[in-house]
C-alpha positions as CSV (number, residue, x, y, z in Angstrom):
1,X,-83.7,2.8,-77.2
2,X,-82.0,1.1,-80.4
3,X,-79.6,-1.8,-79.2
4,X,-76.5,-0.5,-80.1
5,X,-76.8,2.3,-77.5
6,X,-78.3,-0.1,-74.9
7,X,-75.0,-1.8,-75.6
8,X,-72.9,1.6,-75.4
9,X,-74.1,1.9,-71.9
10,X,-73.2,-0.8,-70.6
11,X,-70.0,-0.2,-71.7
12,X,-69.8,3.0,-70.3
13,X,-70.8,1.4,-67.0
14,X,-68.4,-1.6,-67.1
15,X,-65.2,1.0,-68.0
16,X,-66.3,3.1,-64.8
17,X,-66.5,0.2,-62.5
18,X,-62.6,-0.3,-63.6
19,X,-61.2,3.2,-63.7
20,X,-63.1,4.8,-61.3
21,X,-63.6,7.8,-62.8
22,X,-63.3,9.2,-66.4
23,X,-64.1,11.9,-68.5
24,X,-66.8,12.1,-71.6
25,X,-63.4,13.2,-74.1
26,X,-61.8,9.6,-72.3
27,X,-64.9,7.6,-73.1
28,X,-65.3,9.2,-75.9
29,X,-62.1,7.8,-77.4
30,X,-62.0,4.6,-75.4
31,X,-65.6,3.5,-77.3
32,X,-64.8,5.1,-80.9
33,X,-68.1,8.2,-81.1
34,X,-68.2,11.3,-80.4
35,X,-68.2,13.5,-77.3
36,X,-71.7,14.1,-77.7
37,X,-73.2,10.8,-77.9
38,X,-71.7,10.0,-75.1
39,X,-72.8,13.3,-72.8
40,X,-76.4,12.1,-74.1
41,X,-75.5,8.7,-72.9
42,X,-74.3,10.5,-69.3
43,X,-77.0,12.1,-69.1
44,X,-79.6,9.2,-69.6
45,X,-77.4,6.9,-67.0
46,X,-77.4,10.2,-64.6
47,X,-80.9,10.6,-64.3
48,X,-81.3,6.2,-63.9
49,X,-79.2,7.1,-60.9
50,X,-76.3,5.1,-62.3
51,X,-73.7,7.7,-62.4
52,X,-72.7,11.2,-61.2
53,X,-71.1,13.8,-63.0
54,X,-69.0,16.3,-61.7
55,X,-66.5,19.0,-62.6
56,X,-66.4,17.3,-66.7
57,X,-65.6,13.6,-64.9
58,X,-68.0,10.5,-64.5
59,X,-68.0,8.4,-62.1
60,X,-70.4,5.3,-60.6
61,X,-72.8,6.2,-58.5
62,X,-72.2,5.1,-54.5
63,X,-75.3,5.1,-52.8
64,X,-76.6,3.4,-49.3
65,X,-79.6,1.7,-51.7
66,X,-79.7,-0.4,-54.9
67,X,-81.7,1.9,-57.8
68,X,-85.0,1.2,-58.9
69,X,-85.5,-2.1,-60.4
70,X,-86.4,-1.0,-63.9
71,X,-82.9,1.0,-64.5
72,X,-80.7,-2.0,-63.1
73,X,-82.6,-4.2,-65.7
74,X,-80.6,-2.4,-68.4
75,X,-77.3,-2.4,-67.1
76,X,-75.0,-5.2,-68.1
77,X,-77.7,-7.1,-70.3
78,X,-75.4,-9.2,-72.8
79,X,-73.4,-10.1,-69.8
80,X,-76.2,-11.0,-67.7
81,X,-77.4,-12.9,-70.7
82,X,-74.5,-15.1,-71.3
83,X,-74.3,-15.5,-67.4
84,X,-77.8,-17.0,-67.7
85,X,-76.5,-19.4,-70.1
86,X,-73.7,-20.5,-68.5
87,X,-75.9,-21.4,-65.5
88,X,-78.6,-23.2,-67.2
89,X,-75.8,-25.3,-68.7
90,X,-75.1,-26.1,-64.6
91,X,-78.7,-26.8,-64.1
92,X,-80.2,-30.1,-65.5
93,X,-83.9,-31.1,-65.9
94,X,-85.8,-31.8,-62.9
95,X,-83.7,-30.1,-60.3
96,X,-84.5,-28.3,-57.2
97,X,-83.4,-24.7,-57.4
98,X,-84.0,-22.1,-55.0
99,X,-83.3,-18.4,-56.6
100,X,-82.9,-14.9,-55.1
101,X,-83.8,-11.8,-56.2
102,X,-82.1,-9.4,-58.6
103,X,-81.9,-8.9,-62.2
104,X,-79.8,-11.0,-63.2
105,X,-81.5,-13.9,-61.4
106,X,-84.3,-13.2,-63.4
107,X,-82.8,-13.4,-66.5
108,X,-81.6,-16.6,-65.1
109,X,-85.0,-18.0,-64.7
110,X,-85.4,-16.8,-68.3
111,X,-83.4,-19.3,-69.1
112,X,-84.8,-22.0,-67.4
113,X,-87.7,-21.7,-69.2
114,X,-86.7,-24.4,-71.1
115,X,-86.1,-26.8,-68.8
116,X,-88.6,-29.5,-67.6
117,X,-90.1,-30.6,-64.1
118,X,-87.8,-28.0,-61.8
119,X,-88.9,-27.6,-58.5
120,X,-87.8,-23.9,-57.8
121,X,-88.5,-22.2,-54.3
122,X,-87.6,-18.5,-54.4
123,X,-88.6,-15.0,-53.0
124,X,-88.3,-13.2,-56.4
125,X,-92.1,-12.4,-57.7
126,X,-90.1,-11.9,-61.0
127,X,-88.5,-14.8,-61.2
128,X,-91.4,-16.9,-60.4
129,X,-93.5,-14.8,-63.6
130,X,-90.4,-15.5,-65.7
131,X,-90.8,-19.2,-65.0
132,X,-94.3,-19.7,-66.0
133,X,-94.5,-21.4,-69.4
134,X,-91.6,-23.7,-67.7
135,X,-92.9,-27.1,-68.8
136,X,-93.8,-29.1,-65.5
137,X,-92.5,-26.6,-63.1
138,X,-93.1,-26.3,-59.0
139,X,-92.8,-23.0,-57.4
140,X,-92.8,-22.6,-53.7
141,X,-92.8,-18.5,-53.1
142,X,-92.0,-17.5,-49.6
143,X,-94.4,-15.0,-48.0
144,X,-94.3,-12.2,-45.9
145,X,-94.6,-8.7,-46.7
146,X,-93.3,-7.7,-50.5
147,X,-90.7,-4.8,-50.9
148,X,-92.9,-2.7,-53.7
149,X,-89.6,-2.0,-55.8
150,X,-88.2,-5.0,-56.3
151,X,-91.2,-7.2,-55.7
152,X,-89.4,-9.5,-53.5
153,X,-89.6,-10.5,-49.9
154,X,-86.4,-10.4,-47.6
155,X,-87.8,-10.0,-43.9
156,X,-87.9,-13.0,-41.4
157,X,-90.7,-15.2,-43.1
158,X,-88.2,-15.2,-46.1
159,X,-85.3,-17.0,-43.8
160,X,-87.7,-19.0,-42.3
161,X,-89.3,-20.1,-46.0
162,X,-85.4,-20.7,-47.8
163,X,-84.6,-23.1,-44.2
164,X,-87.4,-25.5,-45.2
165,X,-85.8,-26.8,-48.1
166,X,-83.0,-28.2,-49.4
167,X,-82.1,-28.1,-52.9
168,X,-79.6,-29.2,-55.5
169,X,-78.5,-25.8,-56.7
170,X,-78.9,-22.0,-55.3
171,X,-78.5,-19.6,-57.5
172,X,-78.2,-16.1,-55.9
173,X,-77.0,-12.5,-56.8
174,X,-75.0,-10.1,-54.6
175,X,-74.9,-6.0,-54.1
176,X,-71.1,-5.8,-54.5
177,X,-67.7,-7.1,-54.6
178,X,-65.0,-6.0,-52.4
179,X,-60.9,-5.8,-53.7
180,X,-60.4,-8.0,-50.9
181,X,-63.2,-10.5,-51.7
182,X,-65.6,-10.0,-49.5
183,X,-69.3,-10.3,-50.6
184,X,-70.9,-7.1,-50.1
185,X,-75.1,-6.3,-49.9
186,X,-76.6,-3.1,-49.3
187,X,-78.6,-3.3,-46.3
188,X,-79.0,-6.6,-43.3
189,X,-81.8,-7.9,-44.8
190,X,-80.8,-8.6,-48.1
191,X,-77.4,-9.7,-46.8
192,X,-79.3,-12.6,-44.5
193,X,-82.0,-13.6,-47.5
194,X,-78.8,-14.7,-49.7
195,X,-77.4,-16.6,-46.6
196,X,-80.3,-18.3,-46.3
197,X,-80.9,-18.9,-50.3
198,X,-77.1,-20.2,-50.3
199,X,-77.3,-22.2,-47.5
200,X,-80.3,-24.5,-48.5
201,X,-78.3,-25.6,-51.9
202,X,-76.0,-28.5,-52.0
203,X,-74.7,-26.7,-54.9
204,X,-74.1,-22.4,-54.3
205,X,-74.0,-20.7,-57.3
206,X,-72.9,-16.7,-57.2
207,X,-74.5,-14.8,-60.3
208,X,-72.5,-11.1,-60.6
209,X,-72.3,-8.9,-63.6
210,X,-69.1,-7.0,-64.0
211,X,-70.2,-3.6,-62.7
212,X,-70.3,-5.1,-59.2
213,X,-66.7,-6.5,-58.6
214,X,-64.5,-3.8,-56.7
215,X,-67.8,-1.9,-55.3
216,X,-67.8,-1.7,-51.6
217,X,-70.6,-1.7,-49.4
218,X,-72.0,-1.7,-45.9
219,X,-72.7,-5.5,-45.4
220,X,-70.8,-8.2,-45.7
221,X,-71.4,-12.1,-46.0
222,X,-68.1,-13.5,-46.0
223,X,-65.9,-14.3,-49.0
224,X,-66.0,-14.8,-53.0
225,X,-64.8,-18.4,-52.1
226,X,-67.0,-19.3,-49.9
227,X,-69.3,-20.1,-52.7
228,X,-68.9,-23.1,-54.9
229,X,-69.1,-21.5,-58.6
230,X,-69.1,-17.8,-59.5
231,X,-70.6,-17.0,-62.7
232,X,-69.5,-13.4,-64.0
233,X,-68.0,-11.5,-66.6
234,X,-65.6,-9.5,-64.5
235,X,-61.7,-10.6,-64.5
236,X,-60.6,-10.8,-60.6
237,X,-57.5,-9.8,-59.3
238,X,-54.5,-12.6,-58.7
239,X,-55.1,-13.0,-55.1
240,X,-59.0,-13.2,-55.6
241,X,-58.7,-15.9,-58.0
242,X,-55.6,-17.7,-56.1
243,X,-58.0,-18.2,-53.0
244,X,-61.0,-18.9,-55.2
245,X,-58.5,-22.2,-56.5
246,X,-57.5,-22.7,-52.9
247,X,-60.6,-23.2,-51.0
248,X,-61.9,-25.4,-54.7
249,X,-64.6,-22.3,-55.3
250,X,-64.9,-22.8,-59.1
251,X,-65.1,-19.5,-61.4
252,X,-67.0,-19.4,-64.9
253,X,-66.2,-16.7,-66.9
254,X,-68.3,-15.3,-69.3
């Protein structure tokens, strides 16, 4: 796929996550090509499982389970790639890090790379691969039985690994958002893994791309500003960012 439509569809997916629902004419005009292009775009993010289609509207996709792995790696990427940089800029050379799962924790750990002597404990195979060539670099991965689609592990052993340790920064994603701030996952066992990941860093560090803020889910693990920086390219709401300042939960925006 040639870049500029990679970029198109993330687009597409970061208007829907604001106006709920809109038609191909709408995002048609609101990113300047033709209707076509942008059915052919539906179409492709239908089948990922990203969107649904109905009646000539468009809307995201709610569903009880994250999609594949694979699809969620191309949604958001330039955002997910500037979020990366912000947090290695957090992240100085030979620091202990523990990191979640997700895609955009990965990308994270992409961007790490660089950095020397990190002790990093995480329950992401793919962010351990991506930290490979790291120069000097510890990994601790915690055990237990791998989930096959994201290669990750999130049952008890994975609590039990993340309370061993205590690091200087935790970087973590989440499932979702809520307009009222709440942190939102998609099913108990991914909601307690990033409990556990946040909980063994002095320093917790909340990655979310754009397309998550103001989805609602079935889990929750407290508030926005529970957290001590958020790292996103979404734009909160007044109140969201009001208690963020009040309870001193910093928010980089990218």
């Amino acid at each position: 796929m040639r870049r500029d439509a990679i970029q198109r569809r993330d687009e597409i997916v970061a208007l829907l996550s604001e106006c709920d629902t809109l038609s191909a004419i709408g995002l048609s005009s609101e990113l300047a090509v033709s209707v076509q292009t942008i059915r052919a775009d539906l179409r492709d993010l239908d089948e990922a499982g990203l969107v649904q289609r109905r009646n000539g509207y468009v809307r995201l996709r709610q569903q009880s389970e994250n999609i594949g792995y694979l699809p969620r790696e191309g949604i958001a990427r330039q955002e997910k790639q500037r979020i990366a940089l912000a947090v290695k800029t957090l992240i100085p050379y030979g620091a202990r890090v523990a990191l979640g799962t997700g895609t955009t924790v990965e990308t994270c750990a992409r961007f790490l790379v660089s950095h020397q002597d990190l002790f990093v404990a995480s329950n992401s195979i793919h962010a351990v691969c991506a930290l490979q060539q790291a120069p000097g670099v510890a990994v601790e991965l915690a055990g237990g039985t791998v989930r096959m689609r994201d290669l990750d592990m999130i049952g008890a052993p994975a609590l039990e690994f993340f309370a061993r340790y205590r690091v200087d920064y935790a970087v973590f994603s989440c499932g979702g958002l809520s307009e009222e701030g709440s942190v939102m996952d998609y099913n108990a066992e991914e909601m307690s893994a990033r409990k556990a990941i946040a909980g063994c860093g002095k320093k917790s560090i909340l990655v979310m791309d754009s397309t998550k803020n103001g989805l609602d889910l079935a889990f929750q693990m407290g508030h926005v500003w529970d957290v001590d920086v958020i790292v996103t390219g979404a734009r909160f709401s007044t109140s969201i960012a009001e208690s963020c300042s009040r309870h001193g939960c910093q928010i980089i925006q990218v």
